[in-house]
C-alpha positions as CSV (number, residue, x, y, z in Angstrom):
1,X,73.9,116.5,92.7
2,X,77.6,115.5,91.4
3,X,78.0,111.6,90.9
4,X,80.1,109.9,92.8
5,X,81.0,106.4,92.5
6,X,79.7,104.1,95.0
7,X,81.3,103.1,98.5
8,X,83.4,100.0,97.8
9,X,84.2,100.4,94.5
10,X,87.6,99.9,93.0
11,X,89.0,103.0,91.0
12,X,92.4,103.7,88.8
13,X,94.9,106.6,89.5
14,X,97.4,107.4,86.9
15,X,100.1,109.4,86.9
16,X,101.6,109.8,83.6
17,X,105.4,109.1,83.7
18,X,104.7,106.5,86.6
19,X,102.2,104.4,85.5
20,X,98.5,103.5,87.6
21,X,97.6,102.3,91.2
22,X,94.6,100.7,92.6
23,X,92.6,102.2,95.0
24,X,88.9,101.9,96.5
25,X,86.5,104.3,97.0
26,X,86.3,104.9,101.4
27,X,84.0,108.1,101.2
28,X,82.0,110.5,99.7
29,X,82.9,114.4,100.3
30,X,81.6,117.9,99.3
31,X,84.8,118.4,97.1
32,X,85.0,114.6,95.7
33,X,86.1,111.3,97.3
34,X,88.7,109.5,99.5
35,X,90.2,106.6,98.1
36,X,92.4,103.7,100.5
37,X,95.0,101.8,99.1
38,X,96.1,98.6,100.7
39,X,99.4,98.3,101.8
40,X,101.7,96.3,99.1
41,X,105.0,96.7,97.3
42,X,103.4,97.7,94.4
43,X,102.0,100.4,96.1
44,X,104.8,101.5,97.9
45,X,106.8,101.4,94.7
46,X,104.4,103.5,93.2
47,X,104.6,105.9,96.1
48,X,108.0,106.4,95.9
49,X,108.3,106.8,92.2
50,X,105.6,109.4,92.1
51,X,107.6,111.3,94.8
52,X,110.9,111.5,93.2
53,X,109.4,112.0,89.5
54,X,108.0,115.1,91.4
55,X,110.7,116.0,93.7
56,X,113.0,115.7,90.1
57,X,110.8,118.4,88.6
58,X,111.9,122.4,88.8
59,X,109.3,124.1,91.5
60,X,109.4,127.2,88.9
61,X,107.2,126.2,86.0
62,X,109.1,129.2,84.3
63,X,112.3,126.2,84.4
64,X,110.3,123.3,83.4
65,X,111.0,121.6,79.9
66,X,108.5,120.4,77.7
């Protein structure tokens, strides 16, 4: 059996260039857990920035820097 935290509780995603976002823990499944997030500029600022740190990435890792 694979731990999972429980239903409810808040949990931290980081993303290394953008910083952290809270979340909460909204399920348990075979492969891991769904988190929600609520709704808030924050959020959606963190949203965004995730997406065009990606999208400014090359989609060859032979191109990527560092």
């Amino acid at each position: 059996m694979v731990a999972r935290p429980p239903l409810g509780t808040e949990v931290y995603l980081f993303h290394p260039e953008v910083g952290a976002i809270v979340a909460d823990v909204s399920a348990h499944r075979l492969d891991g857990i769904a988190v929600e997030f609520i709704l808030t500029e924050e959020s959606s600022a963190f949203a965004i920035a995730v997406h065009a740190h990606d999208m400014t990435r090359p989609a060859d890792p032979a191109q990527r820097a560092g």
